[in-house]
C-alpha positions in Angstrom: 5.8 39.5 -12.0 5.4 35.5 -11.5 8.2 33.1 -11.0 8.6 31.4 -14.3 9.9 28.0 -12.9 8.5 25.6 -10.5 11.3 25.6 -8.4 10.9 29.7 -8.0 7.2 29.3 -7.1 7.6 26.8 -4.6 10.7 28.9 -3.0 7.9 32.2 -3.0 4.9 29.9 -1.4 6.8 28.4 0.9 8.5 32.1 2.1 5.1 33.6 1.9 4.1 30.3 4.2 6.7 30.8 6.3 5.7 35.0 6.7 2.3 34.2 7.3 3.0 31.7 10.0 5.5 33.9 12.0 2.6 37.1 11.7 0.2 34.8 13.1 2.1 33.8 15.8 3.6 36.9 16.9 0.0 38.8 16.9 -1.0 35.7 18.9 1.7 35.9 21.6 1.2 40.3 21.8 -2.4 39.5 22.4 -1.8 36.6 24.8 0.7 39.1 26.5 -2.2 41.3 27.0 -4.3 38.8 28.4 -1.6 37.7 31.5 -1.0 41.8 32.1 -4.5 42.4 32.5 -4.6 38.9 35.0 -2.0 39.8 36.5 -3.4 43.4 37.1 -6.6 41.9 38.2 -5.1 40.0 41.1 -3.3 43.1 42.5 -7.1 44.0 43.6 -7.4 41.3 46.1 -3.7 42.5 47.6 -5.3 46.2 48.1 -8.1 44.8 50.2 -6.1 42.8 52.1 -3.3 45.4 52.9 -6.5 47.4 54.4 -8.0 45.0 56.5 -4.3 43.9 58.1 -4.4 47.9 58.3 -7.2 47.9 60.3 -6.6 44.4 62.4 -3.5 46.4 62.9 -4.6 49.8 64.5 -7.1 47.5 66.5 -4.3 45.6 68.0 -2.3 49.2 68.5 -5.2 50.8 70.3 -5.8 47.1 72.7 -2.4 47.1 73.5 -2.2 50.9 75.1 -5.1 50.3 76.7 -3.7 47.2 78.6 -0.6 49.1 79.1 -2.3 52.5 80.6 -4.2 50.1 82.8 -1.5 48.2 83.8 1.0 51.0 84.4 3.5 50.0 82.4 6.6 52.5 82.1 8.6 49.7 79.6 8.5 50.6 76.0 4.8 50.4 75.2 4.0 47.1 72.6 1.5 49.3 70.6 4.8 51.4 69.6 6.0 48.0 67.8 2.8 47.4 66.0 3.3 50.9 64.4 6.9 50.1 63.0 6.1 46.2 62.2 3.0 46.3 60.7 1.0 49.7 60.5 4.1 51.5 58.6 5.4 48.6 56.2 1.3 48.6 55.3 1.0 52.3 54.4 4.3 51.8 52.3 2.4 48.8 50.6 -0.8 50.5 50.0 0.7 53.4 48.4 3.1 51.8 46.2 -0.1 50.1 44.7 -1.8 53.0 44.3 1.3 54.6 42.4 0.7 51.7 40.2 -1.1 52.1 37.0 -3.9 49.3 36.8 -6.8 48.5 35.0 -9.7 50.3 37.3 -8.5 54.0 37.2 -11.9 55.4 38.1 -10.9 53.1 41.8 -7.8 55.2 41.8 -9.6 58.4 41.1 -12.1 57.9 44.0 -9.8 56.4 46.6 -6.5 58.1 46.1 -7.9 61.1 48.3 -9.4 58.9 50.6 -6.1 57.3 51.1 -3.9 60.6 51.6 -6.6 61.9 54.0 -6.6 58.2 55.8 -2.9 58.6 56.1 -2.9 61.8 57.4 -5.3 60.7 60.6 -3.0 57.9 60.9 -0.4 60.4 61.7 -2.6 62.2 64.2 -3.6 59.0 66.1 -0.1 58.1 66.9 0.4 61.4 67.5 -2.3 61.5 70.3 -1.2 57.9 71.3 2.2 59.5 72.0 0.3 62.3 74.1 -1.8 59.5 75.8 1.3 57.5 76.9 3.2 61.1 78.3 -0.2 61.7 80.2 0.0 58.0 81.8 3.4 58.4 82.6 3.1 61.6 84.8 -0.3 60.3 86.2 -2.3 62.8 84.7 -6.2 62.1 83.4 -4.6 59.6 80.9 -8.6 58.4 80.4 -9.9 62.0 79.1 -7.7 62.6 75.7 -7.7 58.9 75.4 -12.0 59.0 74.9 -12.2 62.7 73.8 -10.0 63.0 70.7 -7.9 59.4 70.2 -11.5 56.6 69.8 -13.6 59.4 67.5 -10.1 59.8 65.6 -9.7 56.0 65.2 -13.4 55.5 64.6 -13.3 57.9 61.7 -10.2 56.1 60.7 -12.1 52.8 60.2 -14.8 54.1 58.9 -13.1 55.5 56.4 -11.3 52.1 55.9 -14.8 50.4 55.9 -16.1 52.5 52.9 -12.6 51.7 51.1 -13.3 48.3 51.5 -17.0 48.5 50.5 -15.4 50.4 47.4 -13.0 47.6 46.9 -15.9 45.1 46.7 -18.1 47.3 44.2 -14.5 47.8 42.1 -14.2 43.8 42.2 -17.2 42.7 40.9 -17.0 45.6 38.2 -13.6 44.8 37.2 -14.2 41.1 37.1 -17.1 42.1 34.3 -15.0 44.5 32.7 -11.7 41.5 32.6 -14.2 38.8 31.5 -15.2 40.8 28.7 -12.1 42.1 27.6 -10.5 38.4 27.4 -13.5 37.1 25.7 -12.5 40.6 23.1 -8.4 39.4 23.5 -9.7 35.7 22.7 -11.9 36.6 19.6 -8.7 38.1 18.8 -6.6 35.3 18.7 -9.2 33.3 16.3 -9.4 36.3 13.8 -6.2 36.7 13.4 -5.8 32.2 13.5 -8.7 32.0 10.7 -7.1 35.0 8.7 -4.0 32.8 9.0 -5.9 29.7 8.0 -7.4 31.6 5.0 -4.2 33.1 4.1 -2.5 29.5 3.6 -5.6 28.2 1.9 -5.2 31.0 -0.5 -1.7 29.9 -1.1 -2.2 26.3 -1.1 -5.1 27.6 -3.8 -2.0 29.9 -5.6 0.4 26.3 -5.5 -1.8 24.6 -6.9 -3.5 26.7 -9.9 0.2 27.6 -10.7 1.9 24.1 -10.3 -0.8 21.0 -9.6 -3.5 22.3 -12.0 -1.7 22.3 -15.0 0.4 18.6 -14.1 -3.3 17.4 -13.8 -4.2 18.5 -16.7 -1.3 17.0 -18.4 -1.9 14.0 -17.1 -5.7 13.7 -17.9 -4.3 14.3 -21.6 -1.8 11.7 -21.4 -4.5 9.4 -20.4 -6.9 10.3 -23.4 -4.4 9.8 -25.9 -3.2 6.5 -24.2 -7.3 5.8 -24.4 -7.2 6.8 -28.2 -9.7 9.4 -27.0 -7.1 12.9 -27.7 -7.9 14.2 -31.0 -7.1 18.2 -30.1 -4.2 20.0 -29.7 -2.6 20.6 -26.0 -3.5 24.3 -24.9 -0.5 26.7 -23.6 -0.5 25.5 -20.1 2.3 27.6 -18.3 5.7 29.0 -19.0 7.6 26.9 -16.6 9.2 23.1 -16.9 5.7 22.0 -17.0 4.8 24.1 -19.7 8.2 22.7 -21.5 6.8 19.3 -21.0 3.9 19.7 -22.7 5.0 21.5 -25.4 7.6 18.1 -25.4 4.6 16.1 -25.3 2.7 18.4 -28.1 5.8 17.4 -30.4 5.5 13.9 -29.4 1.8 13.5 -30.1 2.1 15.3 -33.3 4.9 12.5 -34.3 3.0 10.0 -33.0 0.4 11.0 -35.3 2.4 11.3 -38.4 3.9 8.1 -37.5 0.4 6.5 -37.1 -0.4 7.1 -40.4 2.5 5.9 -42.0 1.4 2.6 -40.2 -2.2 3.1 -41.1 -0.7 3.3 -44.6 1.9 0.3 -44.6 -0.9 -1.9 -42.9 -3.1 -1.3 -45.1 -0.7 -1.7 -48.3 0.6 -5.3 -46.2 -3.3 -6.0 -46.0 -2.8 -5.6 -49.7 -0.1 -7.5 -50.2 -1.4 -10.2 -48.1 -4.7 -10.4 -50.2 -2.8 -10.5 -53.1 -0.2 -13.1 -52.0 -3.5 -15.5 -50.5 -5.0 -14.8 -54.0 -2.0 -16.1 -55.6 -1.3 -19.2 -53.7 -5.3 -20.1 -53.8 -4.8 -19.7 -57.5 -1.1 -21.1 -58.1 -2.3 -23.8 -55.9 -5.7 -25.1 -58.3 -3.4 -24.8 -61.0 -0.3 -26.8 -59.9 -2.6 -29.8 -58.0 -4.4 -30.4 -61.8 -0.7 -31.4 -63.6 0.6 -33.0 -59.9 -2.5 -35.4 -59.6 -1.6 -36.1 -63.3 2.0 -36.9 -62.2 1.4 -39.0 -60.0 -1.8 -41.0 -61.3 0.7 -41.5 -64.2 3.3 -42.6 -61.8 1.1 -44.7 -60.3 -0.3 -46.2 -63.3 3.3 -47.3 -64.7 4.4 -48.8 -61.4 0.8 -51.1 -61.3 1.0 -52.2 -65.1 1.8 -55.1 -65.4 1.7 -55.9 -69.0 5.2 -53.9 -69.4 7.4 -54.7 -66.2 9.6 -52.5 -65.6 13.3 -53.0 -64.6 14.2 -52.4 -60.7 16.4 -49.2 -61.7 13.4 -47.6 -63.5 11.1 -49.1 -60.8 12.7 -47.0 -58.1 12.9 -43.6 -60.2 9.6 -43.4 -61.1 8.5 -44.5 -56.9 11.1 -41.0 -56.4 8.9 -39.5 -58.8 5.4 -40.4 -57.1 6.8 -39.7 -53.9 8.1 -36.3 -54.4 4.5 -35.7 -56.4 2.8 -36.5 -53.2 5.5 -34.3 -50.7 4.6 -31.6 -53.2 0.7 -32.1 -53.1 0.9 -31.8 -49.4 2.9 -29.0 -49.4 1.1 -27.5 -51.9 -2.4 -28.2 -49.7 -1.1 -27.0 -46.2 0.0 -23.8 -48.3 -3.5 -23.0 -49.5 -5.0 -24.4 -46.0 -3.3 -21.5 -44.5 -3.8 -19.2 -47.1 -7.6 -19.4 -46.5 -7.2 -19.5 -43.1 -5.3 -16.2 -42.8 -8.0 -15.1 -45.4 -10.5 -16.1 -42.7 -12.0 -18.6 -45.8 -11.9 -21.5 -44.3 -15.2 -23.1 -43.3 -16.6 -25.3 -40.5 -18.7 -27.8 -40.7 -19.9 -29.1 -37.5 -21.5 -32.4 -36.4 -21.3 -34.8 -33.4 -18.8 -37.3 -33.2 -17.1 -40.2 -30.8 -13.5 -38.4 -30.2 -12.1 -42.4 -29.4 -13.7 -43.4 -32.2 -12.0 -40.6 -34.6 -8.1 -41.2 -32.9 -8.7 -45.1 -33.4 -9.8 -44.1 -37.0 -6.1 -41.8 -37.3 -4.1 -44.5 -35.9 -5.6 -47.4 -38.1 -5.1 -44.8 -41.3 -1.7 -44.2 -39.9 -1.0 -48.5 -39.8 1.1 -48.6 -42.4 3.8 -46.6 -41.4 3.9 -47.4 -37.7 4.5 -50.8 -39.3 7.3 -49.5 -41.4 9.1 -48.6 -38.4 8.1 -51.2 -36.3 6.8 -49.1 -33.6 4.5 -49.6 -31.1 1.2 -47.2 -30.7 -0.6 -47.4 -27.6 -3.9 -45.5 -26.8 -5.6 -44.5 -23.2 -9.4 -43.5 -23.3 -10.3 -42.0 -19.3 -13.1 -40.2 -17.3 -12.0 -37.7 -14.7 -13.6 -39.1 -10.8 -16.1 -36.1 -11.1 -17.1 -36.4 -14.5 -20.8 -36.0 -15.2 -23.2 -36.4 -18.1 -23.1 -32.4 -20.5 -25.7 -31.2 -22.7 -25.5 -29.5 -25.8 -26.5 -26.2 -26.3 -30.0 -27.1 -27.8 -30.1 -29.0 -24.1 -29.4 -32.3 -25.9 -27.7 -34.7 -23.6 -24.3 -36.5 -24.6 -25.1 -40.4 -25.3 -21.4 -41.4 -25.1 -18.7 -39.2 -22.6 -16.3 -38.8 -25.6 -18.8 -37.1 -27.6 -18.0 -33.7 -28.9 -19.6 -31.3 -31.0 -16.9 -30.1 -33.6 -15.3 -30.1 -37.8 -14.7 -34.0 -37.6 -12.1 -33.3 -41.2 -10.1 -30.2 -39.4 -9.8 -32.1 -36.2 -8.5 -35.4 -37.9 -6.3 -33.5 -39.9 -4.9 -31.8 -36.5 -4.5 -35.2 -35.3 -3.4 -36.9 -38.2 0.0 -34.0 -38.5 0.4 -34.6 -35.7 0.6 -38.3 -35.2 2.8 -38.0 -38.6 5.3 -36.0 -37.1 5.2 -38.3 -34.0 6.0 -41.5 -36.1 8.4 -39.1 -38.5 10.8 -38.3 -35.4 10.5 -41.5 -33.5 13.4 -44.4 -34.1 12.8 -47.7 -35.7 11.1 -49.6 -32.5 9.8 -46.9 -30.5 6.9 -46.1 -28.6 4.5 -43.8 -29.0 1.0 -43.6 -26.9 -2.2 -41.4 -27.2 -4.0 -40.6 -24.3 -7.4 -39.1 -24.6 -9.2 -37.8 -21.1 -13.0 -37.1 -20.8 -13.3 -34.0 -18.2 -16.4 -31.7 -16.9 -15.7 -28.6 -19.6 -14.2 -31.1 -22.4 -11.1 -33.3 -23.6 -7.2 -33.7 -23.2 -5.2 -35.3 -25.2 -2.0 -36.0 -24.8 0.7 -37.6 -28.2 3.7 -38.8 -26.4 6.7 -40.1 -28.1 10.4 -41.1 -27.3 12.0 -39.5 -29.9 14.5 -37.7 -30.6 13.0 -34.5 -28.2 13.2 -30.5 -29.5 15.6 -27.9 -27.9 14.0 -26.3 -25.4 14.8 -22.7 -26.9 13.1 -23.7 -29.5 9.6 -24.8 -28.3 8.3 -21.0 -29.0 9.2 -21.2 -32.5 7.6 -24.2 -33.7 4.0 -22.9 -34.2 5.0 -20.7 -36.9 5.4 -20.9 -40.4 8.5 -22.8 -41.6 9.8 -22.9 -38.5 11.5 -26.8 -37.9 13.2 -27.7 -34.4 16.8 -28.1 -35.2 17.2 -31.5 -33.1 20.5 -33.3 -35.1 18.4 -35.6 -36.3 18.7 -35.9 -40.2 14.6 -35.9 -40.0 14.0 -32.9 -38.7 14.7 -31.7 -42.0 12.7 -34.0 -44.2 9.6 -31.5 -43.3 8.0 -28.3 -44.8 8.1 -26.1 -41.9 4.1 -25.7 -42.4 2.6 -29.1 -40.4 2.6 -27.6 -37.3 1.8 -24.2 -38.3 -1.9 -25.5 -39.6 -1.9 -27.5 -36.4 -1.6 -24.5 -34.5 -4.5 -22.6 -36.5 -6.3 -25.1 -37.0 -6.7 -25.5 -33.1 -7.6 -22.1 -32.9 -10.1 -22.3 -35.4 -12.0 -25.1 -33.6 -11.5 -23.1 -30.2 -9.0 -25.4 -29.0 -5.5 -25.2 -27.4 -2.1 -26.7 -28.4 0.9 -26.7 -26.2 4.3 -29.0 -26.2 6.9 -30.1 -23.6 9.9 -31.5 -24.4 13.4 -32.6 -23.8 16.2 -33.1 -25.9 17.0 -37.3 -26.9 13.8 -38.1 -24.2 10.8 -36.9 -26.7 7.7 -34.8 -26.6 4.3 -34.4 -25.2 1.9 -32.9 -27.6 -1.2 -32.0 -25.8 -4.6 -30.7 -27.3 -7.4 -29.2 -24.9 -10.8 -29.5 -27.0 -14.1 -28.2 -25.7 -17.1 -29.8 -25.4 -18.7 -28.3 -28.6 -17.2 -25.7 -31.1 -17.4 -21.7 -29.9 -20.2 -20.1 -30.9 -17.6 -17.4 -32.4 -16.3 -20.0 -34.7 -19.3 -21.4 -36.7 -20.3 -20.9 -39.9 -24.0 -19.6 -39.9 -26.7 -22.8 -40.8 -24.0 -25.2 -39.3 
């Protein structure tokens, strides 16, 4: 039975790792044994031939050294006596300790072991018949006669039999060098078997970790990344019993939610849509019928302040001047609230044209004349080129005649300007200065409405695009407004695929700037315009 947590499985793979490993090895290191024991035997080979040719350099140097001393007459303790004990014996000790030993040629064993025994036995006659040969010399018999008859055919045989040993040895050598090359190559082949079954082994496992932990986190996470697409609309399979398999049953619940909670948006947004219809329906309608009796109002207002046939006293004078002014607050409120109505109703239509931009901000500021004179402030205007200005064409590849020509809705754009010039001279003290500065660049305008009033808090600059949103500034002012100016500014900009932005400081003033392209968007024109 399977672990049924990840931590279990990777415990189990890793000991199953960790058992395959140590296998590996320890087959590796019993074959690799193998391999230095059968080098090691194959170098012993080289010692047996060369314990039988110091054999027979040794029996050579025996036999010289009688003869020298039967010829010289020696009666000392003959030197061929030491070559027996120093060399000849400690040999035959050698040689048959290696023959005792178990090595890799046994058929060389087989063939040479009696070879040996009968070689050792002569050996044991020839010093035997040197011993004779040394009592003859000494009592001046024929030392010459055994010497010739028995001792040299004894010694010949003996190195012939050495000779064919050695021959032997040769034959066994190059035999046994075959046979050792061929079983290492076997002992190597080995070694990768069991490395590649080692090799497959982990594979396997690494194949187990991941079908039992990776595969199912992958799939998972290909899931996630479908539903975060908007591309999940299944149901997440049983992927496993363990903590992954708890996660995505998590996740299962949490996509199912999700879902439900979708819909409940799907069904509010479209129940705000709703709403908002309805509300835009109202204003467009509440609007129509409120301007008819306010543009009564104030035409009668109007009317009884310009008649002079009935003068009217100063006190009734000044109420009925309250009366047309709050007619006319209330028709502008009453026109930026159906502005935006239709605009948030995507109703509001463009009409575009070409037009001298300097030519439409003089045309503001000389409507605007009456009540920069009011206050007694002064209204100064900048018309620039940037350095690298050069001439644009229209999209029907019509060039611009003048370098504040645009292509736009000359009655939205002066109504952006106009709001906000108004607010500009609203918020400005008696004798202040205000200055509009309009620059021509490669990809279109800037202008920039600068005034030294009293300024907006700067935590409030985010806020003042929306609707009836006022800047809170302690200047009695601020709250003479609607809340709504600035909000049709703001959309209105949009609309003509322009962009508004403000900087400002508290009692220094503010910077009203307008970025205007060359000619209106594509996106944002009425068809036949």
């Amino acid at each position: 039975m399977l672990p049924t947590t990840i931590r279990h499985k990777i415990l189990l793979i890793t000991l199953l790792c960790a058992l395959v490993i140590l296998t590996g090895f320890s087959a590796v290191f019993l074959i690799a044994r193998q391999q230095q024991e059968l080098v090691q035997k194959h170098l012993e080979l080289p010692l047996v031939a060369q314990s039988w040719f110091s054999l027979s350099s040794s029996l050579h140097q025996s036999l010289r050294l009688q003869l020298e001393g039967i010829a010289n007459e020696e009666g000392i303790q003959p030197a061929w006596d030491e070559v027996w004990m120093k060399d000849i014996e400690p040999l035959l000790s050698q040689l048959e300790l290696l023959y005792k030993k178990e090595r890799l040629w046994e058929n060389e064993r087989q063939v040479e072991a009696r070879t040996f025994y009968d070689i050792r036995l002569m050996l044991r006659q020839l010093k035997e018949l040197q011993v004779k040969v040394e009592k003859e010399n000494r009592t001046r018999l024929t030392e010459k006669s055994l010497w010739q008859i028995e001792l040299v055919p004894l010694f010949q045989e003996i190195q012939g039999s050495i000779e064919q040993i050695i021959n032997w040895q040769t034959q066994f050598s190059h035999q046994q060098n075959q046979l050792l090359r061929n079983r290492l190559i076997e002992l190597t082949l080995q070694i990768w078997v069991v490395a590649l079954g080692v090799l497959f082994l982990l594979v396997l496992l690494a194949w187990f970790l991941s079908r039992q932990i990776i595969f199912p986190l992958q799939k998972l996470r290909d899931t996630v990344k479908k539903v975060k697409e908007d591309r999940f609309h299944g149901e997440i399979t049983e992927i496993s019993s363990d903590e992954v398999g708890e996660l995505a049953q998590q996740f299962r619940e949490m996509i199912q939610a999700i879902r439900e909670r979708t819909e409940e948006l799907e069904k509010s947004n479209m129940l705000l849509a709703e709403a908002s219809h309805q509300k835009g329906m109202f204003l467009t309608s509440m609007s129509h019928e409120l301007r008819t009796p306010l543009n009564a109002i104030i035409g009668f207002a109007g009317t009884l302040l310009d008649d002079e046939d009935e003068p009217l006293s100063n006190y009734r004078k000044d109420r009925i001047s309250r009366i047309l002014q709050s007619g006319k607050q209330l028709l502008q409120l009453i026109n930026s609230l159906l502005d935006l109505s239709r605009l948030e109703a995507g109703q509001m239509k463009i009409s575009t044209s070409k037009m001298r931009l300097d030519e439409l901000i003089l045309e503001v500021i000389e409507m605007l004349e009456p009540l920069i004179h009011e206050k007694s402030l002064q209204c100064l205007h900048q018309f620039q080129t940037e350095s690298d200005w050069q001439e644009s064409r229209t999209d029907s590849g019509e060039a611009y005649v003048n370098p504040f020509m645009l292509v736009s809705d000359s009655a939205k754009l002066r109504q952006v300007l106009i709001n906000l010039m108004g607010n500009a001279i609203k918020f400005t003290e008696p004798g202040g200065l205000i200055t509009i500065a309009l620059l021509r660049r490669c990809d279109g305008f800037r202008v920039d409405l600068e005034d030294n009033g009293c300024g907006i808090p700067e935590e409030q600059l985010e806020t003042i695009f929306q609707v009836f949103k006022q800047a809170d500034s302690g200047n009695p002012h601020t709250r003479e407004g609607t809340g709504l100016g600035l909000a049709l500014v703001h959309s209105l900009a949009e609309l003509l695929g322009a962009r508004i932005s403000v900087k400002s400081k508290l009692g220094t003033g503010s910077v009203f700037t307008v970025e205007l392209p060359l000619q209106l968007p594509h996106s944002n024109k009425e068809p036949g315009s």
